[in-house]
C-alpha positions as CSV (number, residue, x, y, z in Angstrom):
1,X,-21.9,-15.2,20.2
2,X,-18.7,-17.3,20.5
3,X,-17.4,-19.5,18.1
4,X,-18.0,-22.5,20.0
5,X,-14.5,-24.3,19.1
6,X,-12.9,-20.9,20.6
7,X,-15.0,-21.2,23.8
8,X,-13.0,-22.9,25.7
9,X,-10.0,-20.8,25.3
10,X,-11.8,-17.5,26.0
11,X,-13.1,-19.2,28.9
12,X,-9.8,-19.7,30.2
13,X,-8.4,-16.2,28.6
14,X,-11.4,-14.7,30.7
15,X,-10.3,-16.5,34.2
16,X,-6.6,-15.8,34.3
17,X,-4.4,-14.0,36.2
18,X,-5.4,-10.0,35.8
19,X,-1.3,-9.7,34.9
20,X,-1.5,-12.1,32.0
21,X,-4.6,-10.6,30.6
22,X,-2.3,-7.6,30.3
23,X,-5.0,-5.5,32.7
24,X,-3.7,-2.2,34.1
25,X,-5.6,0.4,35.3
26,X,-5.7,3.9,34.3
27,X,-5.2,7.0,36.6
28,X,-8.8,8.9,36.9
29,X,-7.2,12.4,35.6
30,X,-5.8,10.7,32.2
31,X,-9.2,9.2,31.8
32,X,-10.9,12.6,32.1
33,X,-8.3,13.8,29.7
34,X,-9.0,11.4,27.4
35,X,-12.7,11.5,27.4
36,X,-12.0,15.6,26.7
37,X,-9.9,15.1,23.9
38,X,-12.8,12.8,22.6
39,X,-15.1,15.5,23.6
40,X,-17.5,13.4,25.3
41,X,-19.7,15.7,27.4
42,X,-18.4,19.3,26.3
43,X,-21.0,20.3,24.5
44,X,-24.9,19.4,25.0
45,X,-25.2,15.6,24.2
46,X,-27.3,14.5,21.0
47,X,-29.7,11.9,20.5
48,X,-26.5,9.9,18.3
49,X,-23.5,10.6,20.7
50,X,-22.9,6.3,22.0
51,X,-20.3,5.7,24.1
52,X,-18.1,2.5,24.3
53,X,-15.5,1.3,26.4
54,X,-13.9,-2.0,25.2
55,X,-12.3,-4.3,27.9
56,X,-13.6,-2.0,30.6
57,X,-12.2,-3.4,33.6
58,X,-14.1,-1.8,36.6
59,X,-14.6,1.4,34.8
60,X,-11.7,3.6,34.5
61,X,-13.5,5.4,31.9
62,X,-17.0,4.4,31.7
63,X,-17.7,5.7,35.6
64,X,-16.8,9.6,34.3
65,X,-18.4,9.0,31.0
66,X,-21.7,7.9,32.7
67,X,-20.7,10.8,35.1
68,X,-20.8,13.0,32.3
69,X,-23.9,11.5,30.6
70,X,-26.0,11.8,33.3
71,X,-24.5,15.2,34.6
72,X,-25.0,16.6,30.7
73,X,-28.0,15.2,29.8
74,X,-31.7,17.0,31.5
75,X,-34.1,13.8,30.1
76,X,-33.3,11.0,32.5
77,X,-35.7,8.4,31.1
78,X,-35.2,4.8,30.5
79,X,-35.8,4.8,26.8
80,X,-33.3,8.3,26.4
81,X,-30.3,6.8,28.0
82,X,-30.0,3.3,27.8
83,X,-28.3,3.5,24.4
84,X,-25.5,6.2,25.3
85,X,-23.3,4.1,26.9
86,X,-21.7,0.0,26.6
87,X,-19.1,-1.3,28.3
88,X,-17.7,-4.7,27.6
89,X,-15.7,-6.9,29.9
90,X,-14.6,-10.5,29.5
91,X,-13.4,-10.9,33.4
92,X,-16.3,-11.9,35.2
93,X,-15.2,-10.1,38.6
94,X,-14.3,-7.0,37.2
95,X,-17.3,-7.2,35.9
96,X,-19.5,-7.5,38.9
97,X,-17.2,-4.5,40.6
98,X,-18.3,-2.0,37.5
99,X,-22.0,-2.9,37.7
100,X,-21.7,-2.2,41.6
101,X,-20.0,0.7,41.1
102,X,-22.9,1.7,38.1
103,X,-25.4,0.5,40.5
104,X,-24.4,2.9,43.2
105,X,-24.2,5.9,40.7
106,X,-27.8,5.9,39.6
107,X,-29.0,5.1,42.7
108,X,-27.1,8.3,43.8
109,X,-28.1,10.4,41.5
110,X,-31.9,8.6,42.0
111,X,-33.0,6.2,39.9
112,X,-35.1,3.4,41.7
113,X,-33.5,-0.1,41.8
114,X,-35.6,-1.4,38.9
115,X,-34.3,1.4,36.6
116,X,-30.8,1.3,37.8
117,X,-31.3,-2.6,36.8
118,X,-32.5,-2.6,33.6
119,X,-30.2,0.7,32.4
120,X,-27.3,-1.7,33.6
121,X,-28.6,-4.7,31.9
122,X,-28.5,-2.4,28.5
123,X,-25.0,-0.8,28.9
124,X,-22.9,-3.6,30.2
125,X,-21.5,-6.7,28.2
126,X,-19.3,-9.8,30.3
127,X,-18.1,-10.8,26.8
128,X,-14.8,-10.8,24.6
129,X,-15.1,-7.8,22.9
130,X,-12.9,-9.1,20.1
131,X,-15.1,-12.4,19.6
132,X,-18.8,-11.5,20.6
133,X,-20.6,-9.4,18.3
134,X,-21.3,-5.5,19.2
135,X,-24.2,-4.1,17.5
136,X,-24.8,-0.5,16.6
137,X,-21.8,2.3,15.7
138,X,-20.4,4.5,18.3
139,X,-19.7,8.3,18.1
140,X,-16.8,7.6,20.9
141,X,-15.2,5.0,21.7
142,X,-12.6,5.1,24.6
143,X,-10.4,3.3,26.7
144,X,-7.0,1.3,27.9
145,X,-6.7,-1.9,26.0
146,X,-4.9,-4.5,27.1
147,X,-0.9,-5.8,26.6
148,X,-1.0,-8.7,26.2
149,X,1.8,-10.8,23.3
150,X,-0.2,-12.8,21.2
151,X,1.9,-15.6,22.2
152,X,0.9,-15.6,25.3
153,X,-2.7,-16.1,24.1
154,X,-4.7,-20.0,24.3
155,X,-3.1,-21.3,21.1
156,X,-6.7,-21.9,19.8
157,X,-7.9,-18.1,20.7
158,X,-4.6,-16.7,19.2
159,X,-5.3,-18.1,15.5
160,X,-9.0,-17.4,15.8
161,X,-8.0,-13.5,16.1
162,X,-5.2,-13.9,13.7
163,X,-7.8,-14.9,11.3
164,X,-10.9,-12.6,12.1
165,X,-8.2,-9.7,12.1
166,X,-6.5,-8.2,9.2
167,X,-3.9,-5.8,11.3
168,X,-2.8,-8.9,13.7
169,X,0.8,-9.5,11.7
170,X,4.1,-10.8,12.9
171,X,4.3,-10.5,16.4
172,X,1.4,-8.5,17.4
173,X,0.0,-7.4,20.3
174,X,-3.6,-7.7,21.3
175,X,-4.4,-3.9,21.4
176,X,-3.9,-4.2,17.7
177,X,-7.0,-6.0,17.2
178,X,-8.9,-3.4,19.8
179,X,-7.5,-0.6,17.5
180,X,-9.4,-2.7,14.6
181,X,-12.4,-3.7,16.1
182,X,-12.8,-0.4,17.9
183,X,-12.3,2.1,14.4
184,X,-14.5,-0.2,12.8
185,X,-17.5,0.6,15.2
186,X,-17.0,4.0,14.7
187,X,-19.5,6.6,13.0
188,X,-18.7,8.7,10.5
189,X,-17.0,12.3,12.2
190,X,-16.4,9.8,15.4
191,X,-13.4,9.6,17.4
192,X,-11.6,6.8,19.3
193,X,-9.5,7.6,22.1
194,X,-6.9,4.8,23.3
195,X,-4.3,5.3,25.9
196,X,-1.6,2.4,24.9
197,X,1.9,1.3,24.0
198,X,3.3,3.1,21.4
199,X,5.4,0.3,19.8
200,X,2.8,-0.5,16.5
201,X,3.7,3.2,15.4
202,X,6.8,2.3,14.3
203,X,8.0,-1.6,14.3
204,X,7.1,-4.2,11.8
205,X,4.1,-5.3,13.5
206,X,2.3,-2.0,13.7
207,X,2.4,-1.7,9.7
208,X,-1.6,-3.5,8.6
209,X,-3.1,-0.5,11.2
210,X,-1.1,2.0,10.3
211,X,-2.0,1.2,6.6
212,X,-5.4,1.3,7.5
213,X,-5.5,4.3,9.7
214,X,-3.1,6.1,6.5
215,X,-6.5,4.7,3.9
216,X,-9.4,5.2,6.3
217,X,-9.2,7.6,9.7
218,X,-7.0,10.3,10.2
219,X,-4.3,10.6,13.6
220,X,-5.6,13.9,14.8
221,X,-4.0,13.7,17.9
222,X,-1.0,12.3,20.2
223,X,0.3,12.8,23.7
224,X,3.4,11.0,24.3
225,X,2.9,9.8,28.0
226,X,6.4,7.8,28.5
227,X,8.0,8.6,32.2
228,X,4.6,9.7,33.3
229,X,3.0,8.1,36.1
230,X,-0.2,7.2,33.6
231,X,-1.6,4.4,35.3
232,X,-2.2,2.9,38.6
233,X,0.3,0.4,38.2
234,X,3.7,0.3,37.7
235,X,4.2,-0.9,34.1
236,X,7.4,-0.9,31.4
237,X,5.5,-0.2,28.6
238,X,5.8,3.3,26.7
239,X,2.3,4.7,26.3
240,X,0.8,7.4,24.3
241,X,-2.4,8.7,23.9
242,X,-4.1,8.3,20.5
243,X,-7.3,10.3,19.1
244,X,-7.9,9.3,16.0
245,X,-11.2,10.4,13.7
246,X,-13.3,8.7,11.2
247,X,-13.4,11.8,8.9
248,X,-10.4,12.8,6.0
249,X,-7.4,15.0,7.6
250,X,-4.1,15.9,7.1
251,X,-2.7,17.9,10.6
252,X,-1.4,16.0,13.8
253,X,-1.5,17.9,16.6
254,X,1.1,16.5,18.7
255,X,2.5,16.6,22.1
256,X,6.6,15.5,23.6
257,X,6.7,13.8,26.8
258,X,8.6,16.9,27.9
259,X,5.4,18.9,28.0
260,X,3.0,16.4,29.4
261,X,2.1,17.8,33.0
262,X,-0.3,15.5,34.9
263,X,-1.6,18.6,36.9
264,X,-2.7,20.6,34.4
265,X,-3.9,17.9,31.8
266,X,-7.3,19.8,31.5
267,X,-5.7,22.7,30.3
268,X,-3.4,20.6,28.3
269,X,-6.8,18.8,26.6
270,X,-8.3,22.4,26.0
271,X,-4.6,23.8,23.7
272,X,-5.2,20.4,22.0
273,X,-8.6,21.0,21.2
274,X,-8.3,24.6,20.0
275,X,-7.0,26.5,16.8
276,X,-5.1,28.8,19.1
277,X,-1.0,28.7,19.1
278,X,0.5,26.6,22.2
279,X,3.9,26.0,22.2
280,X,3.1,22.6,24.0
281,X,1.5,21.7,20.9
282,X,3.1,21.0,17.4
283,X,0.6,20.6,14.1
284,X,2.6,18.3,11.5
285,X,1.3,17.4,8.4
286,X,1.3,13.8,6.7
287,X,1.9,11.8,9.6
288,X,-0.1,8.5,8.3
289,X,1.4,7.8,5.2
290,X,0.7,4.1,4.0
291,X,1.9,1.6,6.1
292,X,5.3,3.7,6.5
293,X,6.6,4.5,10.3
294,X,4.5,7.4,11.7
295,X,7.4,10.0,12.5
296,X,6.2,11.7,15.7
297,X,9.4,13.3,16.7
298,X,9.9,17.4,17.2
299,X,8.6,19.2,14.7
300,X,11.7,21.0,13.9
301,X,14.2,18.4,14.3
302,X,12.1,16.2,11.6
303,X,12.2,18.9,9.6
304,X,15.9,19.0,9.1
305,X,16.2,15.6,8.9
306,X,14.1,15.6,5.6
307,X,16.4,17.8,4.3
308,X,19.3,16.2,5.1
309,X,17.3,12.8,3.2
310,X,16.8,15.3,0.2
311,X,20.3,15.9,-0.2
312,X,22.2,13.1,0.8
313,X,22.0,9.0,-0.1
314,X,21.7,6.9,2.7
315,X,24.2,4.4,4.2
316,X,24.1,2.2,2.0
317,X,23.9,3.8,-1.1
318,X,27.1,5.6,-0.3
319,X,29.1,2.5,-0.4
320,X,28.3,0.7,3.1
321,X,27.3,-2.4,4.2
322,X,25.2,-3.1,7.2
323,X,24.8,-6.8,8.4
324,X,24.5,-8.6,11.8
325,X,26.6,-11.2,13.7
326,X,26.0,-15.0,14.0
327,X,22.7,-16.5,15.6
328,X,23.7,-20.1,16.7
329,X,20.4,-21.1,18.3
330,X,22.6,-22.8,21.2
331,X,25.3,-20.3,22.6
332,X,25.7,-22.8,25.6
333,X,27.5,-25.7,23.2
334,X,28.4,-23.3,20.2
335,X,30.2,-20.8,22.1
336,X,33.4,-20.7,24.6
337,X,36.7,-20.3,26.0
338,X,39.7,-22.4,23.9
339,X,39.4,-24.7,26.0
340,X,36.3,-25.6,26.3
341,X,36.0,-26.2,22.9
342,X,38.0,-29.1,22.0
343,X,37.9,-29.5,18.4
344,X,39.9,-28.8,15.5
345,X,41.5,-25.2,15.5
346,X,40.0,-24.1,12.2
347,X,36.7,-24.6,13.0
348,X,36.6,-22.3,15.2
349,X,36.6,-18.6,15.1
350,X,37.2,-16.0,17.5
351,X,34.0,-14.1,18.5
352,X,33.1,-10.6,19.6
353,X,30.4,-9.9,21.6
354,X,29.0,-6.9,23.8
355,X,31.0,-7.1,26.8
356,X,33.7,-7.2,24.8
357,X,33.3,-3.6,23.8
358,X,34.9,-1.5,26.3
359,X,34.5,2.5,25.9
360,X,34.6,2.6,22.0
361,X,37.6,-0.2,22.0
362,X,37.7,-3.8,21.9
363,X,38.9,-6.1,25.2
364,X,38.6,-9.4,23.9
365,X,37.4,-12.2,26.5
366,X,38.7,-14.7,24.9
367,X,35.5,-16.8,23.4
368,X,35.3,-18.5,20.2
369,X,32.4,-19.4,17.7
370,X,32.6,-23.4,16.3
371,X,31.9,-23.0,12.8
372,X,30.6,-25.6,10.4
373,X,30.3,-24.2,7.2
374,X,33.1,-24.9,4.4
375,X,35.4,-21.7,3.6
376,X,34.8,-22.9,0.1
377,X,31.1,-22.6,-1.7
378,X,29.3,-21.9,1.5
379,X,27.9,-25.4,2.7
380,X,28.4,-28.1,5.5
381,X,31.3,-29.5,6.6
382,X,31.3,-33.5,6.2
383,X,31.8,-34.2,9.7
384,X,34.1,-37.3,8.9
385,X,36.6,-34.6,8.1
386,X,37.0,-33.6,11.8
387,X,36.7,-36.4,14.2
388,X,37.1,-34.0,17.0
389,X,34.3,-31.8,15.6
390,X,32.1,-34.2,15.4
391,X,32.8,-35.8,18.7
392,X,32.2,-32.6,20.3
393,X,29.0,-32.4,18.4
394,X,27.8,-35.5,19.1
395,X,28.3,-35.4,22.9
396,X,26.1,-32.6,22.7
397,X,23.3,-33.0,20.4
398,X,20.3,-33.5,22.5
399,X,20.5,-29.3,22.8
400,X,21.5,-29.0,19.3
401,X,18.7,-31.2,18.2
402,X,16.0,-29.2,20.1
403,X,16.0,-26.0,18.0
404,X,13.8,-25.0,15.5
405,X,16.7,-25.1,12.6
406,X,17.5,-28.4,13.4
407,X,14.0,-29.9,13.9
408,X,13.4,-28.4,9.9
409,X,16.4,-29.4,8.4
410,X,17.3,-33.1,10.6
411,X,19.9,-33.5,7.3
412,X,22.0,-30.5,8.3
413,X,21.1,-30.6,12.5
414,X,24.2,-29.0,13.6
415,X,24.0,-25.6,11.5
416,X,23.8,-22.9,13.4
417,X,20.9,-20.3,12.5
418,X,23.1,-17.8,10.1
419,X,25.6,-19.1,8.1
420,X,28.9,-18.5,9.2
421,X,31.3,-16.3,6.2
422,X,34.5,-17.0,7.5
423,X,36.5,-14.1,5.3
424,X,34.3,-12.0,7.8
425,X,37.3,-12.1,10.5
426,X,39.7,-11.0,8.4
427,X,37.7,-7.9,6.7
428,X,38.0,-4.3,8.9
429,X,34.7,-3.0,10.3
430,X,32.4,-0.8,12.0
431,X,31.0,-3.0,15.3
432,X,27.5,-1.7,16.5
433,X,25.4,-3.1,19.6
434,X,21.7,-3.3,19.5
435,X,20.6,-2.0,22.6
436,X,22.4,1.0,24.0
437,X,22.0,4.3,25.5
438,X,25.4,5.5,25.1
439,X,26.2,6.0,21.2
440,X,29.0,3.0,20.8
441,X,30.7,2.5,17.5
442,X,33.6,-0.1,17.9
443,X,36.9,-0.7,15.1
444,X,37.7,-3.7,14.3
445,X,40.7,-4.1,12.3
446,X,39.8,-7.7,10.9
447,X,40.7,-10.3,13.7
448,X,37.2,-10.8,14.7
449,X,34.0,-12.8,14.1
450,X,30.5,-10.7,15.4
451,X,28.0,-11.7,17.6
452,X,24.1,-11.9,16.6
453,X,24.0,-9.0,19.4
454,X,26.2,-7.0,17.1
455,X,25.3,-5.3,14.3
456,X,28.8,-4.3,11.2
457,X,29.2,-2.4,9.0
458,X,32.1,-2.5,5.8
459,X,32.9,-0.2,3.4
460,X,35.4,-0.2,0.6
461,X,34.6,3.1,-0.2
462,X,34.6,5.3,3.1
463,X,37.3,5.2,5.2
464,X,36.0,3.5,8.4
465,X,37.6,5.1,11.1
466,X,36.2,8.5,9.8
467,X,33.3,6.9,9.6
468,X,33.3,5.7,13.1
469,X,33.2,9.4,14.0
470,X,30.1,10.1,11.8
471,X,28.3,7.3,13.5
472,X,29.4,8.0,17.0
473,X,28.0,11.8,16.2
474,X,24.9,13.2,17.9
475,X,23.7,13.7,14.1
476,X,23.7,9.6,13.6
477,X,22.2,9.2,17.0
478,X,19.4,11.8,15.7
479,X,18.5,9.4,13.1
480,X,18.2,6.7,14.8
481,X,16.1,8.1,17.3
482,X,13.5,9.6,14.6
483,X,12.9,6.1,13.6
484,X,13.7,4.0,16.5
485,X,11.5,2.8,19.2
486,X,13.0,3.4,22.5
487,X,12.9,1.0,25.3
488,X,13.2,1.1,29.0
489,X,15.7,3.6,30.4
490,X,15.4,5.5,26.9
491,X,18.0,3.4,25.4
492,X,17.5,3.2,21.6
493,X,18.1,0.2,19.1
494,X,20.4,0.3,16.9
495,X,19.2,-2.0,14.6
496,X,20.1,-2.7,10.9
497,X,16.3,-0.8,9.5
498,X,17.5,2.3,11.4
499,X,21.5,2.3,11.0
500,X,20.7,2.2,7.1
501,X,18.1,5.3,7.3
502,X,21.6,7.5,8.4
503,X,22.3,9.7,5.2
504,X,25.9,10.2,4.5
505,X,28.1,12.0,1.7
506,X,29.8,10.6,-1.2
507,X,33.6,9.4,0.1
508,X,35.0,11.6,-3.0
509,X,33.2,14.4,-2.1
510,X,35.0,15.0,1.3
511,X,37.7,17.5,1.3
512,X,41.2,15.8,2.2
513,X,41.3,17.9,5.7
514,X,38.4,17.4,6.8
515,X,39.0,13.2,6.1
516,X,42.2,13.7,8.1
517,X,40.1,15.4,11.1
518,X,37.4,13.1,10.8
519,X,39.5,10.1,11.0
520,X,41.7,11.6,13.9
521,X,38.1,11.6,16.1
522,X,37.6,8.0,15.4
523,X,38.1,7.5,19.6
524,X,37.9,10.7,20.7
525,X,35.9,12.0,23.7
526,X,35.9,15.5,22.1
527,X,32.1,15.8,21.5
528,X,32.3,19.4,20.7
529,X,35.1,18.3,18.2
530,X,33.1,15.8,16.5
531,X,30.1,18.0,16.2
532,X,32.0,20.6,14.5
533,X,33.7,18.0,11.7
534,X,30.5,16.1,11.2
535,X,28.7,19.5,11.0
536,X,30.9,20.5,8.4
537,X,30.6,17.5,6.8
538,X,27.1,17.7,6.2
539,X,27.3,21.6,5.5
540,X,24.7,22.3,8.1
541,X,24.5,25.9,9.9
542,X,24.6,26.1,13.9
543,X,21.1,26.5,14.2
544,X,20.3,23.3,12.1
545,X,22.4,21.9,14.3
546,X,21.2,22.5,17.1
547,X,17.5,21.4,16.4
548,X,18.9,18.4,14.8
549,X,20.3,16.8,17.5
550,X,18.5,18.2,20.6
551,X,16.4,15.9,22.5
């Protein structure tokens, strides 16, 4: 059972809010979709098939599975199905409803009270699925596991399943551990279906389970669900539907959000499931590859964008640099107006951040960054040096105190997170925001100091107002997007990992008209003029185009 020195975290865990522990509840017809593409009840039930739903809820799936079990299955005794199914619940309410709701099932399809007891007593668990022990292997396991940020977690319960869990890394989410627990119940040939954020696919925190998914199970399917009205409430997160197999394979069968149709998910599950050509469905190879992102895009478009990786080095390795701007732990005392910071003119800098980027050009707001590193070898300032400086520290160091940076280094307490490179305001360069759904790629001629919201790029090798062209392309955008995650409103992050997967030709190997042209665009609002130069810049044929940077 429970670690006892965990108890009392689970305990509370167990009785929060049904928001914190990340429980949503999942719309009956994905459910039945689900439990098709796990192929629980489509053909005549065996004496191994075992069901499990982890963190059950009230029994979005379990109610159609037993549905199906009992539907399926001719021999209605005791001893024949009261190993088929488990469901496990840590909240002790929603636990009660599904036994009700089991309860009234058997009796309806009419099993005494005493049978519909003790089959009840065998198939449900009020326990932490991720703590308690589950005995047995499953052939199916199913279900919607929660979102919950580890963070937000009992501090105790958080670094008992950091420990118990080899995939829980960086800033995981709990599903992560479900994914873990959940393959590792499986039986051989058995298949787990999860409808859940996509996020671990792709970000730093996903990369353990995707390692061991790549080394041990194989992704057979995917149904990207994001926009779709998956669940019974309303959440932000951007799910997907997951079937993977404990069995060796190499295909993917996937499906885009664009093709996901809620009233016809049955026929949807049934393409998925057969050999037959659907042009809802695409079959990639080598998805799970190590712990390396899983690429998930079109079919097509990722196909062009291999060969564009094959012939072309990436950002960085034809001549750029990509860094980001200046984390100061306390914007509220670091940054502002001239005025507001009343210290000694050189140490301060003038700083750009996203509002200052207006349309592709640069509308200053007037804000400066207080700097206190030394131009020369990189270290502190001695404060002495600067009586205003220090003043104006001083008067504010309760705040300055209080972050992490300063609590680990009390010797150097008012450094701000990043060092500060001074030269940077003087040197030209590509500006870049994080989060944006219009592409924005901003010039700055070398009179400004970035943001930690703003992502640069320099170059002494590409000319960077032609490159500002390439990057505010559809064809930059493209790559992004086959390795970004996207976030609410389908905006994308631009984000140094991504910006440096962009493949881009040798400066020197770029005619002298075409540089001309391409530097021309740098601002333009021409799309169908910057398509055609960057399309001739990469040498790539209409069609190739096309599929490249369609969404």
């Amino acid at each position: 059972m429970v670690d006892e020195l965990i108890r009392p975290s689970v305990a509370r865990y167990a009785d929060a809010p049904a928001e914190e522990r990340g429980e949503i509840f999942t719309k009956p017809e994905v459910a039945e979709f689900i439990l098709d593409l796990i192929e629980w009840g489509l053909k005549p039930f065996s004496e191994s098939d075992r069901l499990l739903e982890p963190s059950c809820g009230s029994g979005d799936f379990f109610i159609p599975a037993l549905e199906r079990l009992l539907s399926g299955t001719k021999d209605h005794s005791i001893g024949n199905l009261r190993h088929r199914l488990l469901g496990v619940e840590i909240n002790r309410e929603a636990f009660d409803q599904l036994r009700v709701r089991v309860e009234e099932m058997l009796s309806q399809h009419g099993f005494a009270k005493r049978d519909s007891n003790r089959l009840a007593d065998g198939w449900l668990m009020c326990a932490d699925f991720l703590s308690d022990p589950v005995e047995g292997a499953f052939t199916h396991v199913v279900g919607n596991p929660p979102y919950v940020r580890l963070e937000a977690l009992p501090r105790e319960l958080m670094a008992y399943y950091r420990n118990r869990y080899s995939t829980m890394y960086d800033r995981s989410d709990l599903y992560v551990a479900f994914y873990e627990k959940g393959l590792s119940l499986l039986e051989p040939g058995g298949r787990l279906g999860y409808i859940c954020a996509d996020r671990w696919m792709k970000n730093k925190y996903g990369g353990p389970l995707r390692k061991l998914v790549a080394e041990r199970y194989h992704l057979e399917t995917y149904v990207d669900f994001t926009g779709h009205d998956a669940f019974l409430n309303e959440v932000s997160a951007y799910p997907a539907v997951t079937i993977l197999r404990n069995e060796p394979g190499t295909i993917t069968r996937i499906v885009q959000k664009t093709e996901v149709d809620l009233d016809r998910l049955p026929d949807l599950a049934s393409a998925l499931r057969s050999d037959r050509s659907d042009a809802r469905v695409q079959r990639l190879p080598d998805i799970a590859s190590s712990d390396a992102p899983w690429l998930l895009s079109c079919g097509r478009r990722l196909k062009v964008i291999r060969e564009l990786e094959a012939r072309f080095p990436t950002l960085e390795e034809a001549g750029c640099k990509v860094g980001i701007g200046v984390a100061t732990g306390a914007d509220k005392v670091y940054i502002g107006s001239d005025e507001q910071l009343d210290v000694e003119p050189e140490r301060k800098l003038p700083l750009l951040t996203r509002r200052d980027l207006q349309q592709s050009q640069i509308e200053w707001t007037g804000r400066y960054v207080l700097n206190p590193f030394a131009a020369e070898g990189g270290g502190l300032i001695d404060l002495e040096d600067y009586p205003k400086f220090k003043a104006y520290l001083m008067a504010h160091r309760d705040p300055i105190r209080r972050r992490h940076v300063a609590k680990k280094n009390p010797g150097n307490w008012f450094k701000t997170i990043d060092r500060i490179t001074p030269e940077l305001v003087e040197t030209p360069k590509l500006l870049i925001p994080d989060i944006q759904g219009a592409h924005q790629v901003v010039y700055d001629e070398g009179r400004y100091y970035p943001h930690h919201n703003l992502y640069f790029i320099l170059s002494e090798d590409w000319d960077l107002q032609a490159l500002q062209t390439v990057l505010r392309s559809d064809l930059a955008r493209a790559f992004v997007a086959t390795y970004s995650l996207r976030m609410r409103g389908d905006f994308l992050r631009f984000q140094a990992q991504y910006l440096r997967r962009i493949r881009l030709p040798d400066w020197k190997t770029v005619s002298p008209n075409l540089r001309k042209k391409l530097r021309a665009l740098s601002v333009s609002d021409d799309r169908e003029s910057i398509s055609e130069a960057v399309q001739a810049l990469y040498g790539l044929d209409r069609t190739d185009w096309d599929t490249l940077t369609a969404e």
